[in-house]
N, CA, C and O atoms as a GROMACS GRO file, in nm:
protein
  528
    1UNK      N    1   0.626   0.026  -0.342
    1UNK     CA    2   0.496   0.003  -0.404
    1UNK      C    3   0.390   0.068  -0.315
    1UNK      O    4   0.365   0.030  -0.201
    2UNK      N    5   0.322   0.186  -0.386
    2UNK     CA    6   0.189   0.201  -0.254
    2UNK      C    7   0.100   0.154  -0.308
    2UNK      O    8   0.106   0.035  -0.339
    3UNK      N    9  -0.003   0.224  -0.336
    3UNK     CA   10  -0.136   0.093  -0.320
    3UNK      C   11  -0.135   0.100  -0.493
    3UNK      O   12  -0.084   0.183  -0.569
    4UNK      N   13  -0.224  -0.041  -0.524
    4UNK     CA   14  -0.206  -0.064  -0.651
    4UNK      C   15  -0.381  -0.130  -0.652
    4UNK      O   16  -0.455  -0.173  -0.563
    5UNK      N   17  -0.396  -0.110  -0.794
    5UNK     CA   18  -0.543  -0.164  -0.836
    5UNK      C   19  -0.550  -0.247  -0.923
    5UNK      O   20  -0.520  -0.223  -1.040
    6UNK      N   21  -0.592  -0.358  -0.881
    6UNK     CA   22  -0.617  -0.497  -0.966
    6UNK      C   23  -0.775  -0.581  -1.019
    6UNK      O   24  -0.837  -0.645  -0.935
    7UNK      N   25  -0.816  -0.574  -1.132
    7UNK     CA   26  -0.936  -0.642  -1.107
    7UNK      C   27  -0.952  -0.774  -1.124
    7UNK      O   28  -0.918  -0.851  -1.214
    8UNK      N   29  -1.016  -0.789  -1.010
    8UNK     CA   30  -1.060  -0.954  -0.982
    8UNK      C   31  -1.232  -0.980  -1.058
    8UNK      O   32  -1.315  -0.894  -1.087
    9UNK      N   33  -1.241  -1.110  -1.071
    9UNK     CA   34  -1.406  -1.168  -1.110
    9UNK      C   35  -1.447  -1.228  -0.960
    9UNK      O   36  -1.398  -1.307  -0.879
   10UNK      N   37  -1.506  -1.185  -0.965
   10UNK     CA   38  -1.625  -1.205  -0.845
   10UNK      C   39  -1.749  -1.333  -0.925
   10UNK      O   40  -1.833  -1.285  -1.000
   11UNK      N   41  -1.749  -1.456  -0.906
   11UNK     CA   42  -1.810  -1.527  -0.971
   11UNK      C   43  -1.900  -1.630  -0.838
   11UNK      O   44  -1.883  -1.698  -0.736
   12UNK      N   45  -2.034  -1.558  -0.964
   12UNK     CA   46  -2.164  -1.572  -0.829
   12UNK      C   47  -2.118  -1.757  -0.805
   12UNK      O   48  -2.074  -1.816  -0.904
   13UNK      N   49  -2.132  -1.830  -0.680
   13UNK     CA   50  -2.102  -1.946  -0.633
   13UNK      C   51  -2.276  -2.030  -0.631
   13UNK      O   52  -2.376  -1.977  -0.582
   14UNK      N   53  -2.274  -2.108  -0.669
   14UNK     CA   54  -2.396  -2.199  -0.668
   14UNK      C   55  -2.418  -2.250  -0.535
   14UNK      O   56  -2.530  -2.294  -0.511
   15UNK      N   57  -2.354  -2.253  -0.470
   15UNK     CA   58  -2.425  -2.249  -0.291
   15UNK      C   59  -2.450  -2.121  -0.204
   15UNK      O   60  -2.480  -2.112  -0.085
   16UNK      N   61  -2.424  -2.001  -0.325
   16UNK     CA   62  -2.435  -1.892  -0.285
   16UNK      C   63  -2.270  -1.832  -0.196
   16UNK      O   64  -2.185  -1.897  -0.136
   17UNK      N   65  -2.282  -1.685  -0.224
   17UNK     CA   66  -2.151  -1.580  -0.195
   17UNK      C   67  -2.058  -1.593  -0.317
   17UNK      O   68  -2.132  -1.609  -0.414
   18UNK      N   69  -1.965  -1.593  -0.344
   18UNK     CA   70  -1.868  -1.577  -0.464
   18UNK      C   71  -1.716  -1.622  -0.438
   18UNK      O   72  -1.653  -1.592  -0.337
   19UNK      N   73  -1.659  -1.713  -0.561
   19UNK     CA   74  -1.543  -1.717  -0.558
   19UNK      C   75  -1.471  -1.616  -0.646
   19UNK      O   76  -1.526  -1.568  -0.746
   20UNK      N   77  -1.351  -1.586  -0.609
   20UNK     CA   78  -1.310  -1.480  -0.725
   20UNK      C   79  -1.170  -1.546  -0.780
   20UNK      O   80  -1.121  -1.653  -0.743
   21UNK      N   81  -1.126  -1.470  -0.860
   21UNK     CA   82  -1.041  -1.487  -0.980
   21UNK      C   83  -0.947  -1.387  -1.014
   21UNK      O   84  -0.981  -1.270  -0.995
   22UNK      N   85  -0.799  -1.419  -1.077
   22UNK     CA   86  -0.788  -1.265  -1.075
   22UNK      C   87  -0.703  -1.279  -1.207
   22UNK      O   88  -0.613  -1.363  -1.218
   23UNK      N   89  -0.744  -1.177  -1.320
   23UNK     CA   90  -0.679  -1.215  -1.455
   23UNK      C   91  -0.562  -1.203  -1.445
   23UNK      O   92  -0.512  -1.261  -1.542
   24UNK      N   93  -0.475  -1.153  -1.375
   24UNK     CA   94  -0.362  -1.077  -1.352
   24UNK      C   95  -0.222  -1.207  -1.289
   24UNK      O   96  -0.100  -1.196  -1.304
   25UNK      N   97  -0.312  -1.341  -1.208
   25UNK     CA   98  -0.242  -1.420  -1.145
   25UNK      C   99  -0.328  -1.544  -1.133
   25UNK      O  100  -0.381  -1.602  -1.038
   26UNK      N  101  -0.326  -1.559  -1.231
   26UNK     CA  102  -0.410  -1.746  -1.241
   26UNK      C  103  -0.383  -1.798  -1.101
   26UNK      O  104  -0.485  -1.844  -1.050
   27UNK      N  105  -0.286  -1.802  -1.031
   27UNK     CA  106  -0.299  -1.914  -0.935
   27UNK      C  107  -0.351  -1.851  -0.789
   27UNK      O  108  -0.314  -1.889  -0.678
   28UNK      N  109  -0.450  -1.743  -0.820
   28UNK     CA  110  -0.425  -1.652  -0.726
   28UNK      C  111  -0.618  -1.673  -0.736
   28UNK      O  112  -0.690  -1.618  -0.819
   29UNK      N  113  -0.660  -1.761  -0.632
   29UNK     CA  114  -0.836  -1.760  -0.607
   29UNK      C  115  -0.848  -1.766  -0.446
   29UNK      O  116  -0.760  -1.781  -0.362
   30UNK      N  117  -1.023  -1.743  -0.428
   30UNK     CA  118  -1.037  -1.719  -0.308
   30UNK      C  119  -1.205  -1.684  -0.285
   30UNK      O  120  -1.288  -1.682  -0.376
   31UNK      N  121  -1.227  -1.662  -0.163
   31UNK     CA  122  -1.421  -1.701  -0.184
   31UNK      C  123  -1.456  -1.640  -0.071
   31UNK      O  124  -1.378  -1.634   0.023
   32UNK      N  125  -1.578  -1.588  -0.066
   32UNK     CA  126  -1.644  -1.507  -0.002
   32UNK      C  127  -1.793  -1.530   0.046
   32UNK      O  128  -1.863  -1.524  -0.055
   33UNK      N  129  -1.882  -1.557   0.173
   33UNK     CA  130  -2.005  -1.555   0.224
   33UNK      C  131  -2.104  -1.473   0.095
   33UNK      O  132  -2.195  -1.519   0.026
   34UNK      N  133  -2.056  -1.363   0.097
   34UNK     CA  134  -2.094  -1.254   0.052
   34UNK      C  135  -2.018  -1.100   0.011
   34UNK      O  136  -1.911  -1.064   0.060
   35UNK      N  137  -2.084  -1.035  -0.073
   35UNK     CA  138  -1.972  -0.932  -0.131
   35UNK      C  139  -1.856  -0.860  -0.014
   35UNK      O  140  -1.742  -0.837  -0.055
   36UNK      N  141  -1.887  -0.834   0.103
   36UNK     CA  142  -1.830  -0.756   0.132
   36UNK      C  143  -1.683  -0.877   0.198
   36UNK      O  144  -1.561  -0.864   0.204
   37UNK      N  145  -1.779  -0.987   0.237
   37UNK     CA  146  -1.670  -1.111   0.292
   37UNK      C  147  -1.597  -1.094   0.194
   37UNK      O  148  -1.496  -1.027   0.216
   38UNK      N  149  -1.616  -1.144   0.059
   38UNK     CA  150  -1.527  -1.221  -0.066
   38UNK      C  151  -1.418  -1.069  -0.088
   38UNK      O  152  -1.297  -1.079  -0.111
   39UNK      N  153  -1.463  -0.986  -0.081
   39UNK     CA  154  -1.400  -0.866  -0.111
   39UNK      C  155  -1.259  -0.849  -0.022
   39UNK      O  156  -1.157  -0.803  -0.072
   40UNK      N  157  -1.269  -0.893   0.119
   40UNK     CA  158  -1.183  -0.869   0.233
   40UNK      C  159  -1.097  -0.995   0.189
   40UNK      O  160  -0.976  -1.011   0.200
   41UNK      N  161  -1.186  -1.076   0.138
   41UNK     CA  162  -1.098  -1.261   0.104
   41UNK      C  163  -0.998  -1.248   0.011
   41UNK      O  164  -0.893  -1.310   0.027
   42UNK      N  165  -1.024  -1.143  -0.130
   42UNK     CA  166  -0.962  -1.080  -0.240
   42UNK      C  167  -0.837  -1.008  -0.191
   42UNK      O  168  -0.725  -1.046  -0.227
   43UNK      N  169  -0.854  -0.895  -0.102
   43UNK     CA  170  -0.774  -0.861  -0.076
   43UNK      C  171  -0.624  -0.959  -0.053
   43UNK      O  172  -0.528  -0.965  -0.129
   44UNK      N  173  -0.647  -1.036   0.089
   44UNK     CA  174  -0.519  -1.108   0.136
   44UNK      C  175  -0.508  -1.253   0.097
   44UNK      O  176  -0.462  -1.344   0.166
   45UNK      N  177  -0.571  -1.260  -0.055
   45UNK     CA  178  -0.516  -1.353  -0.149
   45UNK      C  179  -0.405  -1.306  -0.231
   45UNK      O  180  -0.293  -1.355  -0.243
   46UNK      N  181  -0.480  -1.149  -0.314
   46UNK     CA  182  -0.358  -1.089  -0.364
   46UNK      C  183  -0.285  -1.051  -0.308
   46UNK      O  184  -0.172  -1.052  -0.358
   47UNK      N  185  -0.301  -0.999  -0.183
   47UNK     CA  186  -0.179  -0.984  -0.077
   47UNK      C  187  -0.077  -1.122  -0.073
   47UNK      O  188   0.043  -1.094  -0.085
   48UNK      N  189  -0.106  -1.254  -0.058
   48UNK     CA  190  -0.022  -1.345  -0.053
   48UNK      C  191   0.010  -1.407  -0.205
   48UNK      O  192   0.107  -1.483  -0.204
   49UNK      N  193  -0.028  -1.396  -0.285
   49UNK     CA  194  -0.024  -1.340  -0.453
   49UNK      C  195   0.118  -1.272  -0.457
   49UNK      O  196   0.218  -1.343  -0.467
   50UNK      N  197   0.125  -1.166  -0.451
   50UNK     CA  198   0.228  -1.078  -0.493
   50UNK      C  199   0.369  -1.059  -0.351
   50UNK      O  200   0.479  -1.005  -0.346
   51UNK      N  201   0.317  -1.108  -0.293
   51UNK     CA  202   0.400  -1.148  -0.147
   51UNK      C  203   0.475  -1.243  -0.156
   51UNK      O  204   0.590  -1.208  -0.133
   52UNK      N  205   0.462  -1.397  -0.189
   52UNK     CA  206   0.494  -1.432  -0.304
   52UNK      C  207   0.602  -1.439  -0.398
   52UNK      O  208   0.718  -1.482  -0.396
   53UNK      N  209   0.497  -1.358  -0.513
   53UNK     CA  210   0.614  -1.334  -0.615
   53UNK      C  211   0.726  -1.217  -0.547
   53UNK      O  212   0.829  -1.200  -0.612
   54UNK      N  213   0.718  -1.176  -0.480
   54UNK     CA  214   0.822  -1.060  -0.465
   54UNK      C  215   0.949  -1.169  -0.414
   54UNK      O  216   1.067  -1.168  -0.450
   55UNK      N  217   0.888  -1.252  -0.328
   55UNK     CA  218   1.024  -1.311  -0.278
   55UNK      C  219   1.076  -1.422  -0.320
   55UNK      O  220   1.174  -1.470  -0.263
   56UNK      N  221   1.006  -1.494  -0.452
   56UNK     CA  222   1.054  -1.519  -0.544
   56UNK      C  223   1.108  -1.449  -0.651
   56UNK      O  224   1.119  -1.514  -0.755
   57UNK      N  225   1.134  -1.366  -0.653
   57UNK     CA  226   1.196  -1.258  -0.757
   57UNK      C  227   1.142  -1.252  -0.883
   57UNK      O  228   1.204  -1.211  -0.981
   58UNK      N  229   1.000  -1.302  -0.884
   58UNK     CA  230   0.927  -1.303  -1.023
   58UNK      C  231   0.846  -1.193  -1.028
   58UNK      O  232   0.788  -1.141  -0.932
   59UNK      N  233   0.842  -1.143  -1.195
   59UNK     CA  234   0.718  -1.012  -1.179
   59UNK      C  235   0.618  -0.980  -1.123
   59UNK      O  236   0.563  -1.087  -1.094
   60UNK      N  237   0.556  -0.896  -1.088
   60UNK     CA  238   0.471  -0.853  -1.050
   60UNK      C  239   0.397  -0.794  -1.199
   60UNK      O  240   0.473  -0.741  -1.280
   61UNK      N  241   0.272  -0.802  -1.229
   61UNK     CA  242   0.214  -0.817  -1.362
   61UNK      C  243   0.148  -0.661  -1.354
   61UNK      O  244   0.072  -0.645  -1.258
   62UNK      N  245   0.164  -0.565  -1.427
   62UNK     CA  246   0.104  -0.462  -1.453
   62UNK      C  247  -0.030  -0.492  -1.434
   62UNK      O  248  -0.066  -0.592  -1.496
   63UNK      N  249  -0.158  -0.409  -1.335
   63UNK     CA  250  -0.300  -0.464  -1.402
   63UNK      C  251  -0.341  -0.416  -1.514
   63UNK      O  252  -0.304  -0.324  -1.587
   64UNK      N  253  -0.449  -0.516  -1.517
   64UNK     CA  254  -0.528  -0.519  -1.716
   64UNK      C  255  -0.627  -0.474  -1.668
   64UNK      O  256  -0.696  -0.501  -1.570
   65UNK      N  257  -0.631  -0.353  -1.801
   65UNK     CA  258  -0.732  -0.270  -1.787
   65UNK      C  259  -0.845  -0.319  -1.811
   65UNK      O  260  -0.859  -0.381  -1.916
   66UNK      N  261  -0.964  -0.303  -1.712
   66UNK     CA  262  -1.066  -0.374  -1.702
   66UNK      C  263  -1.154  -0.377  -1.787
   66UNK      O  264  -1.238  -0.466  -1.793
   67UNK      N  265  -1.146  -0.281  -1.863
   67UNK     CA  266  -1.192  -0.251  -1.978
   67UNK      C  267  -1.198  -0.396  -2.100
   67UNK      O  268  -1.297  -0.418  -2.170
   68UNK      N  269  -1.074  -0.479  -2.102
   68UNK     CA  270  -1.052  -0.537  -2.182
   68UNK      C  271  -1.148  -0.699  -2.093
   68UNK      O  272  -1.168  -0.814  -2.132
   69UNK      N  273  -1.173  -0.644  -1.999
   69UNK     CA  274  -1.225  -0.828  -1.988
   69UNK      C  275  -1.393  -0.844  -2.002
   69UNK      O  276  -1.474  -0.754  -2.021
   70UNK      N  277  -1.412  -0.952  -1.991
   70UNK     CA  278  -1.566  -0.974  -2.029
   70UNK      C  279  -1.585  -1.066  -1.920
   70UNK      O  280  -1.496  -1.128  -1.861
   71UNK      N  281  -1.671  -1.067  -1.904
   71UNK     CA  282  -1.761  -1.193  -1.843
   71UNK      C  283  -1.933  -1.160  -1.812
   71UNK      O  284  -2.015  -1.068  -1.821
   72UNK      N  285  -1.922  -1.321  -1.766
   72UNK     CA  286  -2.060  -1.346  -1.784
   72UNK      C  287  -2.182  -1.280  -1.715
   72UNK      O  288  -2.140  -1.211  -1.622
   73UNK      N  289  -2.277  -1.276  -1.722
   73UNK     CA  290  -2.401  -1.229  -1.625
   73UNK      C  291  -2.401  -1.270  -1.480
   73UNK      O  292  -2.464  -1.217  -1.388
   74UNK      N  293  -2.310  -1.388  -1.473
   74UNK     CA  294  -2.324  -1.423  -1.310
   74UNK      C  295  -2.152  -1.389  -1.290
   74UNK      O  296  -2.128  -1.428  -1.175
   75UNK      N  297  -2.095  -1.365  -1.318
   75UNK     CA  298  -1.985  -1.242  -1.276
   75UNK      C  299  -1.970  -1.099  -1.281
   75UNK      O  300  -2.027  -1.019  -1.355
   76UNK      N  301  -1.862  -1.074  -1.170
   76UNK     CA  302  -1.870  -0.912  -1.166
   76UNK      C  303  -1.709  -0.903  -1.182
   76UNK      O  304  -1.623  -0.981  -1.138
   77UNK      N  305  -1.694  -0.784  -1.258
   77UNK     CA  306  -1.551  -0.738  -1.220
   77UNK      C  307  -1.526  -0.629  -1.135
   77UNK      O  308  -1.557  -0.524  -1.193
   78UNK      N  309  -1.490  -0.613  -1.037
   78UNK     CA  310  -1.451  -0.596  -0.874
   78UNK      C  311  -1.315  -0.532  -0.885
   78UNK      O  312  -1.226  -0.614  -0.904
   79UNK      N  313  -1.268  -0.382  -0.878
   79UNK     CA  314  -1.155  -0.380  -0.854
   79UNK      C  315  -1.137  -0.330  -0.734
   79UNK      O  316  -1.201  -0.250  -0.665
   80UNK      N  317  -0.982  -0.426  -0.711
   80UNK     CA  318  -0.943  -0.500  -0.541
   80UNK      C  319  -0.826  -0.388  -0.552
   80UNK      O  320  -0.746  -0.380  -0.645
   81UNK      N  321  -0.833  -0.308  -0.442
   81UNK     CA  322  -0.770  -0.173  -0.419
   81UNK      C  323  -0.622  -0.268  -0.316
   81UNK      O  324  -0.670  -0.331  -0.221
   82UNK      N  325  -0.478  -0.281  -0.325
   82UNK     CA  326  -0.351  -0.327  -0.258
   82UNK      C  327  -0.300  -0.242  -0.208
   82UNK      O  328  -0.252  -0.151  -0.276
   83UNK      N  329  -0.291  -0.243  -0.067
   83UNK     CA  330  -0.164  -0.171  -0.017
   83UNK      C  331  -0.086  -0.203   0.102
   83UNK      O  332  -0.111  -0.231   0.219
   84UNK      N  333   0.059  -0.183  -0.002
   84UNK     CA  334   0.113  -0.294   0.048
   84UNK      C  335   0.200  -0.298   0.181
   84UNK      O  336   0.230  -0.394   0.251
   85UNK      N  337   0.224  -0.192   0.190
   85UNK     CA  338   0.277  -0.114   0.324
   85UNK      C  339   0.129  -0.150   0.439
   85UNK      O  340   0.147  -0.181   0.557
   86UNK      N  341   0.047  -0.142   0.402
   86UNK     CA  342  -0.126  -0.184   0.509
   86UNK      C  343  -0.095  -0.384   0.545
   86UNK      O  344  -0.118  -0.458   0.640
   87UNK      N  345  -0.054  -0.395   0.450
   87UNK     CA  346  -0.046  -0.548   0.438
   87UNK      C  347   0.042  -0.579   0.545
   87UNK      O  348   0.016  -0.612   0.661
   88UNK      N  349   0.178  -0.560   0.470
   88UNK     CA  350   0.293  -0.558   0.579
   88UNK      C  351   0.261  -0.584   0.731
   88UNK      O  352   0.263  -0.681   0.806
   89UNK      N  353   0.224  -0.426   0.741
   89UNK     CA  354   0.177  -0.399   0.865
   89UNK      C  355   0.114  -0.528   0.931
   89UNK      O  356   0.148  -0.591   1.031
   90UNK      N  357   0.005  -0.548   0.838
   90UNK     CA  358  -0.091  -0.653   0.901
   90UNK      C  359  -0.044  -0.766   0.898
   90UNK      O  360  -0.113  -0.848   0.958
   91UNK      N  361   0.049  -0.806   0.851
   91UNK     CA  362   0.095  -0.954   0.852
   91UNK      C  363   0.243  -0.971   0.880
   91UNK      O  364   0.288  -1.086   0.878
   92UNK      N  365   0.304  -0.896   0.900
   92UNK     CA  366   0.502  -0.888   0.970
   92UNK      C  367   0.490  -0.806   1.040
   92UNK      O  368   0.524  -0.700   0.986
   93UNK      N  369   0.454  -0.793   1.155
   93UNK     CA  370   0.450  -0.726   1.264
   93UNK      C  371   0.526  -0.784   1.393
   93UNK      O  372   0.520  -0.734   1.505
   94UNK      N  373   0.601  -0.901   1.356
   94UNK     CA  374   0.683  -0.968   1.449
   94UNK      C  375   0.754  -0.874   1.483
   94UNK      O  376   0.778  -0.797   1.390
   95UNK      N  377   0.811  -0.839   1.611
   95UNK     CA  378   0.923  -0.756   1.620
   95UNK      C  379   1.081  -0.835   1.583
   95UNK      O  380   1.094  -0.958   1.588
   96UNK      N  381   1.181  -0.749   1.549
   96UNK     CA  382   1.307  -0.826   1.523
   96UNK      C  383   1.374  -0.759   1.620
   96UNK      O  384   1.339  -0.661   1.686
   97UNK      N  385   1.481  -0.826   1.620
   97UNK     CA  386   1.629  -0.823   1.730
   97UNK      C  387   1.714  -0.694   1.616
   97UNK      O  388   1.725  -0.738   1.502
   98UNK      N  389   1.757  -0.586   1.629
   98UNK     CA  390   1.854  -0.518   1.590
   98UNK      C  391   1.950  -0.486   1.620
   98UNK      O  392   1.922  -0.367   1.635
   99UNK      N  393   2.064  -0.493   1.648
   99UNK     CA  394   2.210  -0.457   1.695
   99UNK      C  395   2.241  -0.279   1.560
   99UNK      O  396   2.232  -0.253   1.440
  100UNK      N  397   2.274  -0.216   1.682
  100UNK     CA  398   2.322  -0.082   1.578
  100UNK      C  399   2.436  -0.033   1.699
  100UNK      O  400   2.450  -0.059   1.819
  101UNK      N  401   2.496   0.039   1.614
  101UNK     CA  402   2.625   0.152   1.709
  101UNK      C  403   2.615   0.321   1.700
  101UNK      O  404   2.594   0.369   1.589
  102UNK      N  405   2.625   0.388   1.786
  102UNK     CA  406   2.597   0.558   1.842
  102UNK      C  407   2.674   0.561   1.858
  102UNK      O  408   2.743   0.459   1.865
  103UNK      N  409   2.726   0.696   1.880
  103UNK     CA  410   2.823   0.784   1.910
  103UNK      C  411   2.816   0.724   2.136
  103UNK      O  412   2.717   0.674   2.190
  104UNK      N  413   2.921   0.750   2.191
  104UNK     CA  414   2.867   0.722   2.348
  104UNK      C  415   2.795   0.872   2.399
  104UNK      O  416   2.714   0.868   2.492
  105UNK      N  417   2.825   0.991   2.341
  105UNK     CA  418   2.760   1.086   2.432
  105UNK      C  419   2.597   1.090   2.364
  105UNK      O  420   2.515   1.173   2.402
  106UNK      N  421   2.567   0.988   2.260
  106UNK     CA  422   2.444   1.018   2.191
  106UNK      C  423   2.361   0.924   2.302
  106UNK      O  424   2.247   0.941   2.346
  107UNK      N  425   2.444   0.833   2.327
  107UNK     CA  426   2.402   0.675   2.418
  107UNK      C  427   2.364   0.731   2.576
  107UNK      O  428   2.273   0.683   2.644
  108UNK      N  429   2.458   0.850   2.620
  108UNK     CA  430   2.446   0.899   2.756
  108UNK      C  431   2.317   1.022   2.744
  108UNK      O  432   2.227   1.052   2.823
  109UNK      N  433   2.350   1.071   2.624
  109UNK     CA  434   2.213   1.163   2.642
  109UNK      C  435   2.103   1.078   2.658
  109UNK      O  436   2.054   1.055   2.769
  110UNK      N  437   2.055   1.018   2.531
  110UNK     CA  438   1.902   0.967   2.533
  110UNK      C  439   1.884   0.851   2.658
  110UNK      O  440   1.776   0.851   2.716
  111UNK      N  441   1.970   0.770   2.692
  111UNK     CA  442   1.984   0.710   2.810
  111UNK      C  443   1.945   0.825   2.992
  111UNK      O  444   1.880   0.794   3.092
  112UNK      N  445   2.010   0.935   2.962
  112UNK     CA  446   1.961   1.061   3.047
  112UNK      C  447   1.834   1.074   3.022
  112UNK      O  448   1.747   1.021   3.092
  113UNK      N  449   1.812   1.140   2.930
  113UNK     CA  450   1.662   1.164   2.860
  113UNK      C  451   1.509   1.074   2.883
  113UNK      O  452   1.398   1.117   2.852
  114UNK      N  453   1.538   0.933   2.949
  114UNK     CA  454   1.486   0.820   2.947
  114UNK      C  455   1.381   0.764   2.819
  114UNK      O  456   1.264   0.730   2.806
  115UNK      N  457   1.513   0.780   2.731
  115UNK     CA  458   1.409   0.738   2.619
  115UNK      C  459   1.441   0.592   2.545
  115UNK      O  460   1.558   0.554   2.536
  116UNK      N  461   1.339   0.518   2.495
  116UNK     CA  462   1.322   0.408   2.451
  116UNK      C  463   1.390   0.380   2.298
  116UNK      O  464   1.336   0.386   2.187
  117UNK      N  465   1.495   0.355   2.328
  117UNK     CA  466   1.552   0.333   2.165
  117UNK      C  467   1.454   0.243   2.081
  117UNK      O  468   1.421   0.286   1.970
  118UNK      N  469   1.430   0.182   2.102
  118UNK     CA  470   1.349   0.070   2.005
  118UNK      C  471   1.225   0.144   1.940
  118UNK      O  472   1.204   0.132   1.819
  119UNK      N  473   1.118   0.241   2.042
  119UNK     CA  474   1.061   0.311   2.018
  119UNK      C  475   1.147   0.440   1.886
  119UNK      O  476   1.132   0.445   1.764
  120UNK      N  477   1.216   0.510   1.961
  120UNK     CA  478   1.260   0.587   1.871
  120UNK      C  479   1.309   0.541   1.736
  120UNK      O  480   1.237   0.568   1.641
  121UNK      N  481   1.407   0.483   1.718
  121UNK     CA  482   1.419   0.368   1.621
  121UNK      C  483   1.325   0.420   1.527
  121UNK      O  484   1.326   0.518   1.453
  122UNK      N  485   1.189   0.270   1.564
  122UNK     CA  486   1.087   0.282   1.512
  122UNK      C  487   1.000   0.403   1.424
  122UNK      O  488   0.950   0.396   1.312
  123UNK      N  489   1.005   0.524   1.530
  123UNK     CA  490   0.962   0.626   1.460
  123UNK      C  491   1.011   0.682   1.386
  123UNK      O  492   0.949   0.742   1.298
  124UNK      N  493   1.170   0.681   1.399
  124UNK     CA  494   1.254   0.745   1.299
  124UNK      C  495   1.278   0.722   1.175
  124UNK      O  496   1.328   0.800   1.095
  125UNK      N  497   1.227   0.572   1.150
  125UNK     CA  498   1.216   0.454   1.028
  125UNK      C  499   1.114   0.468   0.970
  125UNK      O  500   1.139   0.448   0.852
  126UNK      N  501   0.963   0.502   0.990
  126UNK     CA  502   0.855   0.543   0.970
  126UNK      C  503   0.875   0.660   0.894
  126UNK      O  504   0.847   0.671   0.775
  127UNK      N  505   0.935   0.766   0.983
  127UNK     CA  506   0.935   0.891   0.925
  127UNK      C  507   1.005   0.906   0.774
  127UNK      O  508   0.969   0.963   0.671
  128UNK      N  509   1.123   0.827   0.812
  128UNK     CA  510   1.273   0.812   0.675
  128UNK      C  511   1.175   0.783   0.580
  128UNK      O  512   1.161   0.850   0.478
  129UNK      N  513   1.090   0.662   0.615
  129UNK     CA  514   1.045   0.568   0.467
  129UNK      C  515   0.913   0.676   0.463
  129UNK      O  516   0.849   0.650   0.361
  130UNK      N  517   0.867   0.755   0.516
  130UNK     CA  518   0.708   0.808   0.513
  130UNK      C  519   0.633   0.674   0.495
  130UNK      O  520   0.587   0.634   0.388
  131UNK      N  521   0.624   0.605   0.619
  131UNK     CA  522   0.553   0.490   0.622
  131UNK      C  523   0.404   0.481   0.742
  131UNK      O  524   0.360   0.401   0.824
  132UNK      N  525   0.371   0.617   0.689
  132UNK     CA  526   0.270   0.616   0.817
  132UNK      C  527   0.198   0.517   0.835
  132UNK      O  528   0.121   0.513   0.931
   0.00000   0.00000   0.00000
């Protein structure tokens, strides 16, 4: 999945800043000081939204074209730009334990070489997935 576009309602809040909404995932709200707060708030709601459903093995909902929604004068429709590889990043960044097996003269070179398997690893996994 790379980045995906969803629109949320931005609905002006009577103590002021906005809660939003998102037609796409009813159970999926969240609230903001102000636009640019509620906007960042949108984000890693739908981030935990579709985070979620993925590992519940339930759909992920095509977005609705914004075109089709309405609302009121004290709402906005806001579309909340996902990406989900950015997410990741930002939220599973634990490192894990890996066990793998090499060839031994691959183990004596880069071991010669003084290089950091975990590092390399890493970059080599990046590169495979183009996960810059």
């Amino acid at each position: 999945m790379d980045k995906i576009f969803y629109p949320a309602i931005f609905h002006e809040a009577e103590e002021g800043g906005f809660w939003i909404s998102f037609p796409d995932f009813p159970e999926c709200f969240s609230e903001g000081d102000d636009m640019s707060h509620a906007y960042r708030m949108a984000v890693e709601a739908l981030g935990l939204a579709i985070t979620s459903r993925e590992q519940e093995k339930e759909k992920i909902p095509v977005p609705t074209d914004f075109h089709q929604l309405s609302v009121s004068e004290k709402e906005k429709i806001v579309i909340v730009e996902f990406d989900m590889l950015a997410y990741l990043k930002r939220t599973k960044s634990r490192a894990v334990k890996k066990t793998l097996s090499i060839p031994e003269w691959l183990n004596e070179a880069a071991c010669n070489a003084g290089l950091n398997f975990s590092q390399v690893l890493q970059e080599a996994l990046i590169v495979k997935l183009n996960a810059k």
